[in-house]
C-alpha positions in Angstrom: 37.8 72.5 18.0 36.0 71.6 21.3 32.8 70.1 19.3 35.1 68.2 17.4 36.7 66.5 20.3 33.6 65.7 21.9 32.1 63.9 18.9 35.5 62.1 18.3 35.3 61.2 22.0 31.9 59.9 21.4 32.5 57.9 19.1 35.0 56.2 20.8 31.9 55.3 23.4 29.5 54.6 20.9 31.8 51.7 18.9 32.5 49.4 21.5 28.7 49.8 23.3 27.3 49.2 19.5 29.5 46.3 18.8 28.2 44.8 22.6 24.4 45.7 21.4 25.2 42.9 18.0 26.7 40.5 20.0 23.9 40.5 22.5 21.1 41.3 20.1 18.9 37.7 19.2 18.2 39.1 15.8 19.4 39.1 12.4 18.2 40.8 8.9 17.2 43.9 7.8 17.1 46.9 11.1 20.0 44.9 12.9 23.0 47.4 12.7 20.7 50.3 12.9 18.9 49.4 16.1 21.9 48.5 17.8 23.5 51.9 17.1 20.8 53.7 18.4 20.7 51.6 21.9 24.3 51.4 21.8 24.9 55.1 21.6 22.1 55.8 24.2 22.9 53.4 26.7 26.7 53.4 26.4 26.7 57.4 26.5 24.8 57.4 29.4 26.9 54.9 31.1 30.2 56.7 29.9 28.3 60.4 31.7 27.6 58.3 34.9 31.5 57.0 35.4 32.6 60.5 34.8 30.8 62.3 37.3 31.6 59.3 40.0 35.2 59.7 39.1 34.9 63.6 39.5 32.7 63.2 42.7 35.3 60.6 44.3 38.7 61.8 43.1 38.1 65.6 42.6 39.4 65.8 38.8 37.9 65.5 35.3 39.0 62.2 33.6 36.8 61.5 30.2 39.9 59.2 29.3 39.4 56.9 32.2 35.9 57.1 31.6 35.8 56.3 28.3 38.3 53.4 29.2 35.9 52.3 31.9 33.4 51.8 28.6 35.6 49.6 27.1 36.5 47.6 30.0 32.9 46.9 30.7 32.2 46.6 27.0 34.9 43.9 27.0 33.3 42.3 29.2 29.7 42.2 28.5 31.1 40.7 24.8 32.9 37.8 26.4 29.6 37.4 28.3 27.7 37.3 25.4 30.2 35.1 22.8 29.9 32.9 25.2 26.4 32.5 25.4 26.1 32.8 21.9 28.3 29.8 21.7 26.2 27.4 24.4 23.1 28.9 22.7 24.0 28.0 19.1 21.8 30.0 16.4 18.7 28.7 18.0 18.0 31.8 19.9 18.5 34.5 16.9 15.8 35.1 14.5 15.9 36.7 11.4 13.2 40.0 10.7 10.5 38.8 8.2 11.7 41.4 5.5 9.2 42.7 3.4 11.4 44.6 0.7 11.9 43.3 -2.3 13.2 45.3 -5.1 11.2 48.6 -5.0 9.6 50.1 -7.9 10.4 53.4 -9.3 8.0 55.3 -7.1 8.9 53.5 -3.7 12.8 54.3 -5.0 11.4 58.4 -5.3 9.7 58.5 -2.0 12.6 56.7 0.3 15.0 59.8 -2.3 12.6 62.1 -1.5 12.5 61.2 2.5 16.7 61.1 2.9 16.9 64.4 1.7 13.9 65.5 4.3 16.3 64.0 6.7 19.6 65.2 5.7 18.5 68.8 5.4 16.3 68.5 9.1 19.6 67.3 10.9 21.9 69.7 8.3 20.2 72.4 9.5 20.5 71.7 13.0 24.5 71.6 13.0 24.8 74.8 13.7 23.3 75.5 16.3 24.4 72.3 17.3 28.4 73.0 16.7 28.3 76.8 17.5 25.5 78.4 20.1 26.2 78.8 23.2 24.0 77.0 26.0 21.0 79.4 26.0 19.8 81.4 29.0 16.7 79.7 30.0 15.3 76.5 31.9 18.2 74.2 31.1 21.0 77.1 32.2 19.3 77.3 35.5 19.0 73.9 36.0 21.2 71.1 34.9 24.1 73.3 33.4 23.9 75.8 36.3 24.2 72.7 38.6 27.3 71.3 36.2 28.9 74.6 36.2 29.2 74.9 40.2 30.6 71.5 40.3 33.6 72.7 37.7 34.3 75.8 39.1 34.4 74.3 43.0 35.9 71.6 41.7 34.2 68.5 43.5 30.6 67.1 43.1 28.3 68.4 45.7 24.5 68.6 46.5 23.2 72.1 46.0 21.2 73.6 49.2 17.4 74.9 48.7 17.2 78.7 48.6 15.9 79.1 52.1 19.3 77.9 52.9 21.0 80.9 51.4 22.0 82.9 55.1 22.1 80.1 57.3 24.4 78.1 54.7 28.0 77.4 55.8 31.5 78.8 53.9 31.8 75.7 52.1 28.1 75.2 51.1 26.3 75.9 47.8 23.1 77.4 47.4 20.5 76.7 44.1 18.7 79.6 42.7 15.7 76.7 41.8 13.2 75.3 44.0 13.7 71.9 44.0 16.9 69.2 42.9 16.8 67.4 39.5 18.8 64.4 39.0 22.3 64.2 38.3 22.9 62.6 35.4 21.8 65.6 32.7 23.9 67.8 34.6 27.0 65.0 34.3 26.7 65.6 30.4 27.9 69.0 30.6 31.1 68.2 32.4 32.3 66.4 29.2 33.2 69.8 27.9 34.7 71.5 30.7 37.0 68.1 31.1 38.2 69.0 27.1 38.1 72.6 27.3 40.2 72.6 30.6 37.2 75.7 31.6 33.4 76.4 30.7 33.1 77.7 27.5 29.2 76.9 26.8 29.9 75.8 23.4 30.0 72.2 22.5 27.9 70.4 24.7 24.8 70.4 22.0 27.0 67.4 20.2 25.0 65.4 22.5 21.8 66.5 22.0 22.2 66.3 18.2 23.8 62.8 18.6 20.7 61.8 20.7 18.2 62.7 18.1 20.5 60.2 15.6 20.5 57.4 17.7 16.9 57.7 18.2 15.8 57.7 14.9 18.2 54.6 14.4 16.1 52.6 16.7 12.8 54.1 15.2 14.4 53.2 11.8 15.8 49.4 12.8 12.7 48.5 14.9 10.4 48.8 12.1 13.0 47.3 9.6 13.1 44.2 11.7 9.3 44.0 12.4 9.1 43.4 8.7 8.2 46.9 7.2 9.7 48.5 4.2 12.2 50.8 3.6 9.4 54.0 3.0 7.6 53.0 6.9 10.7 53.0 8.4 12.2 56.4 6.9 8.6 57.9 7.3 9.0 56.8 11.4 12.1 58.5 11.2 11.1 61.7 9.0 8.1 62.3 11.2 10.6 62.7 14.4 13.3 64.7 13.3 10.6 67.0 11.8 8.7 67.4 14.8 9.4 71.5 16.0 9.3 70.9 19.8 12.1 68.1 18.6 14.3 70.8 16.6 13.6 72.9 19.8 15.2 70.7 21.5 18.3 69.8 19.6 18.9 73.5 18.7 18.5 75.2 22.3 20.0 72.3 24.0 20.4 71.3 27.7 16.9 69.7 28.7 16.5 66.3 30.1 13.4 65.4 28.1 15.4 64.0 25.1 17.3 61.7 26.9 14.0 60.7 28.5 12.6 60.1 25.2 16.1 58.3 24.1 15.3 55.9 26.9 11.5 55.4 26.1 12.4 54.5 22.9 15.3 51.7 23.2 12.7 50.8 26.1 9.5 50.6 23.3 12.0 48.9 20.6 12.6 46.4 22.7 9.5 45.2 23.8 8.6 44.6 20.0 11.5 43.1 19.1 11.0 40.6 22.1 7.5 39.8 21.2 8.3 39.8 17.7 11.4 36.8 18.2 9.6 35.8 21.7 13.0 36.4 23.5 11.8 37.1 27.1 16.0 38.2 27.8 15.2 41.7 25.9 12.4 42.0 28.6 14.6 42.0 31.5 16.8 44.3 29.7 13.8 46.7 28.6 13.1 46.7 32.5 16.6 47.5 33.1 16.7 50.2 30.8 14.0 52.1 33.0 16.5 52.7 35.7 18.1 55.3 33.8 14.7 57.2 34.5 14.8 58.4 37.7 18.5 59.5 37.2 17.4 61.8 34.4 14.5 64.3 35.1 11.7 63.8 38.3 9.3 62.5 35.8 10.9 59.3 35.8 9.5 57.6 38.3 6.3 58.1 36.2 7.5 56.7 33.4 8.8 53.7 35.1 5.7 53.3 36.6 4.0 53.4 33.0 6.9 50.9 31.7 6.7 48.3 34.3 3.1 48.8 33.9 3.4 47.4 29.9 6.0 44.3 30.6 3.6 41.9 31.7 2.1 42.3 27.8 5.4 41.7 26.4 5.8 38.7 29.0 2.0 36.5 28.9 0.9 38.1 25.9 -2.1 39.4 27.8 -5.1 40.7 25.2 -5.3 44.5 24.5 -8.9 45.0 25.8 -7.2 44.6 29.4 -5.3 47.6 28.8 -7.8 49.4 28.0 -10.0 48.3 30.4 -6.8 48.9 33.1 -6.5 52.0 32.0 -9.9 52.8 33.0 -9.9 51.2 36.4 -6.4 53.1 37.1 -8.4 56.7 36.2 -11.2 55.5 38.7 -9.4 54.0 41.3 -7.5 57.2 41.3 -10.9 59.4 42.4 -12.5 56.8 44.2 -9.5 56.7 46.8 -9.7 60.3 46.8 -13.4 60.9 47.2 -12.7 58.6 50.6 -9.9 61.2 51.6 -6.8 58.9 50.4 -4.9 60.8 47.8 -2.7 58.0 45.5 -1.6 60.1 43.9 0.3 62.3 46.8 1.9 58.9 48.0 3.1 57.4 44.7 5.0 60.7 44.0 5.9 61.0 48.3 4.5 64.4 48.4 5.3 65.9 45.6 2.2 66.1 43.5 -1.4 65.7 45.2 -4.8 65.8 43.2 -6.0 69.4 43.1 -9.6 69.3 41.2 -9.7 73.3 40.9 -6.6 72.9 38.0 -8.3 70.1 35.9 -10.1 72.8 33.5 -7.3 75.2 33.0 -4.9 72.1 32.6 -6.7 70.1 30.4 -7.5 73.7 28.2 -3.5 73.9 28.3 -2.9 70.4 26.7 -5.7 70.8 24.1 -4.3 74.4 23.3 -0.6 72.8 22.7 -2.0 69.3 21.0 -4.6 70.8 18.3 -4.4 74.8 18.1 -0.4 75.1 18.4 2.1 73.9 16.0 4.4 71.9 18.8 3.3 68.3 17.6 1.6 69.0 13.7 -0.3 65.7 13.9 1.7 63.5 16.0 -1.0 63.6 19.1 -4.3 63.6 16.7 -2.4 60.4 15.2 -1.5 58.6 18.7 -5.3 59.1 19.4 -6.8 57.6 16.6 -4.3 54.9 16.3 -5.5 53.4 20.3 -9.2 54.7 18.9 -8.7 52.3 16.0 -7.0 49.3 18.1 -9.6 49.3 20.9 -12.3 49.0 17.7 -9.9 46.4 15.9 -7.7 44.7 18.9 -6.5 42.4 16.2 -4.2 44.9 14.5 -1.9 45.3 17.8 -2.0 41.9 18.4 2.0 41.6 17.6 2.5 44.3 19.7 0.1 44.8 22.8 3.2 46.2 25.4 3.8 48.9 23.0 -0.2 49.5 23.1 -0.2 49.1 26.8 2.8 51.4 27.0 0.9 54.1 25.3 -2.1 53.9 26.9 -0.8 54.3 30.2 1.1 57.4 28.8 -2.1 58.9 27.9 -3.4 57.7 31.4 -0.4 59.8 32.8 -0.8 63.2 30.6 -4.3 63.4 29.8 -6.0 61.9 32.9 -3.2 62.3 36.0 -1.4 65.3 35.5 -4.5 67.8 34.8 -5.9 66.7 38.2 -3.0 67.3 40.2 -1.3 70.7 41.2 1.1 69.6 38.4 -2.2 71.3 36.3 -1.2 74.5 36.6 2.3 73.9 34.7 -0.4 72.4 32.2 -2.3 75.5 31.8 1.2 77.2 30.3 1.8 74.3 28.2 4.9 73.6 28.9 4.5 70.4 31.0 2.2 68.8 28.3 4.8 69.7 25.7 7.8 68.7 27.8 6.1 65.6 28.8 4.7 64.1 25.6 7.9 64.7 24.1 9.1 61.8 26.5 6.5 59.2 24.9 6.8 60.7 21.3 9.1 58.0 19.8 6.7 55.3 21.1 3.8 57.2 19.5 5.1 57.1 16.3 6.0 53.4 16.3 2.9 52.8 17.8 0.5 55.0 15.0 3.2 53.4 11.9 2.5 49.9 13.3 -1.3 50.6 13.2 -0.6 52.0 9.6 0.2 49.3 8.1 -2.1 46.5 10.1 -4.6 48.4 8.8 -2.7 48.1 5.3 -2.5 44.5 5.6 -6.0 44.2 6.3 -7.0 46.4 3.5 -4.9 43.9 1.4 -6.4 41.3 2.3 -10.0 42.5 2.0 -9.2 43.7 -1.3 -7.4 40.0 -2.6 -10.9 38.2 -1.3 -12.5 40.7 -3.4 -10.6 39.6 -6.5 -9.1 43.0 -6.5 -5.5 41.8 -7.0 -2.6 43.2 -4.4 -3.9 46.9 -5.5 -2.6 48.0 -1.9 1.3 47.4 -2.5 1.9 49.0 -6.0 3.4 52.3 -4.4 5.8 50.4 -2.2 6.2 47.1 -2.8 8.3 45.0 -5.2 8.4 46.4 -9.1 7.4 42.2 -9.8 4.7 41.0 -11.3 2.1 39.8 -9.0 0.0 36.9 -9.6 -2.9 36.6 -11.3 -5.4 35.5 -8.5 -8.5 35.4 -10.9 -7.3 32.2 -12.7 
């Protein structure tokens, strides 16, 4: 009954946030509705977990009815805003996606069959565990639930202590069992079950997760739509996430932070394309805005809005792709140059946290390689990211239409492969489960990243192949079942 509730009570956030995300969106054609979902889910759910927690913290009781009625309110609003400018704007400002479908032939009409069902049995067979488990007894029960848990049986919203406050602390102070805080937010999720239940039951709370996965492989799905690709790209996109294990991992044992991180990197990667595909510099800002959900989720986020303020200028001055390559570079360098002079960036960008440690960078950089090419966590999701930059620093011209998402993904790899190994951070790299963890985060931008690559190179191929009086050999799987023209007179 409890799971239930809390998807009936979700949907009641993710309506009105969705219906804000069309009225704000500058965009119209194929990927609209689905890309709107997606951010409207993400961003309104996230919103809807922050007002409960600040209502619990400032009133000492669980209100998800206010909350959700604080969604409304402020969806309300945001709609007016945006009618409004709608109306002063005219139609000027929204652009229709350059749709590339036309009727599909009989073997395009197989493989989009064939890819639903992928999909539908992936997320069917994540319901379960989903609906029924029980949060499981490892990092995310002794972190953001364990957190969650102390705040609904004290009743109130209260900082934690470190352990080495456990005899001095006072009758009404808590103690952690972990060694350092983690954000709030996560934690704020788990109270939407308690404030149902009326107790902690455990059960329930993976709605979220699996609703998280959805609306992330809506905006995977209505990105690519828009951007002009077919039907079979934007299913595959979506196919090769929800298949990923560390993904299912995820979903099924739920409670980690790194999904909503990757939730956020993806509305955050969607929209730079979309505004450099419709040149609407507004979805910039609100890209940038996005990123402020980061730091609220898991300590990585800082790092990733580093990386993500990093990429806007590409989305804003259409800057070439050979500078991000060539930044990324000069980030790597300037980060041992300072420290061969005794100043360690990295130790004051993180304020202590992390500091360059060179004895880990062997055992951390074997830890990455063991979980990206020997395990089976990412099948061929991080040899594909690889050779998809490999191919766009060799052929810049295929990323032209999309050089943040580029940029964006380069200074990932900048972060993962080059900054973590060489910091103390290495040693949580040498187990795998940082690099796992971590790339998680940037997968959804990976994948548009190597499907937009796909098909540049497709186009290219199509075009080599029509100056070579081959016809339009390239489409025949997936394009329209028309006749094409005879280009050889």
């Amino acid at each position: 009954m409890i799971p239930f509730l809390l998807a009936l009570t979700m949907m009641l956030i993710w309506l009105p946030a969705t219906v804000v995300a069309l009225q704000w969106m500058p965009m119209r054609g194929s990927g609209r509705i689905a890309f709107c979902a997606g951010l409207g889910g993400v961003v309104g759910f996230l919103f809807a977990s922050l007002f409960l927690m600040e209502l619990f913290r400032w009133t000492g009781h669980l209100m998800p009815a206010v909350a959700v009625a604080l969604v409304w309110l402020l969806s309300a609003g945001a709609w007016m805003l945006g009618r409004k400018r709608s109306r002063l704007a005219g139609n000027a400002e929204f652009r229709k996606s350059i749709d590339a479908d036309g009727p599909l032939g009989w073997p395009g009409r197989l493989v989009v069959g064939v890819l639903l069902v992928l999909i539908a049995v992936r997320l069917a067979s994540l319901l379960p565990d989903v609906v029924l488990r029980p949060l499981f007894a490892w990092d995310a029960w002794t972190v953001w639930a364990y957190t969650a848990r102390a705040w609904a049986e004290v009743g109130a919203v209260f900082e934690l202590l470190p352990p080495d406050r456990w005899l001095s602390a006072g009758a009404g102070e808590f103690v952690r069992d972990n060694l350092q805080p983690y954000p709030e937010l996560v934690s704020s999720m788990f109270l939407w079950h308690v404030s149902l239940a009326g107790e902690w039951t455990g059960i329930g709370s993976g709605v979220f997760w699996g609703l998280a996965l959805i609306w992330i492989a809506l905006v995977l799905y209505g990105t690519l739509r828009w951007s002009g690709l077919g039907v079979v790209w934007a299913l595959g996109a979506v196919y090769a996430f929800v298949s990923l294990p560390i993904v299912n991992a995820h979903v099924a044992l739920h409670g980690y932070a790194d999904l909503w991180v990757g939730s956020v990197l993806a509305c955050f990667a969607g929209l730079l394309i979309l505004a450099e595909r419709s040149g609407n510099k507004w979805l910039v800002l609100f890209a940038a805005l996005l990123l402020l959900f980061l730091p609220a989720l898991k300590l990585e986020g800082p790092y990733w809005l580093a990386c993500g303020l990093a990429a806007i200028p590409f989305a804003l001055f259409r800057i070439g792709l050979r500078w991000a390559f060539g930044l990324a570079l000069l980030t790597l360098a300037g980060l041992w140059s300072a420290w061969w002079v005794d100043l360690d960036l990295v130790a004051m960008i993180t304020g202590g946290r992390l500091a360059i440690d060179p004895s880990t960078i062997g055992s951390g950089l074997q830890g990455a390689l063991r979980h990206a090419f020997v395990w089976s966590d990412w099948h061929l999701l991080v040899h594909g990211s690889l050779v998809a930059l490999l191919a766009l620093l060799i052929r810049p011209q295929w990323g032209r239409k999309s050089p943040a998402l580029v940029a964006f993904c380069l200074a990932a790899v900048v972060l993962i492969w080059g900054a973590l190994p060489m910091t103390d951070a290495g040693d949580f790299m040498t187990t795998g489960t940082l690099f796992s963890r971590i790339f998680l985060h940037a997968a959804p931008a990976m994948i548009l990243l190597i499907i937009l690559t796909m098909h540049a190179f497709g186009g290219s191929s199509d075009r080599v192949g029509s100056r070579a009086d081959s016809g339009d050999r390239g489409r025949d799987l997936f394009g329209p079942a028309v006749a094409q023209p005879n280009r050889n007179g």
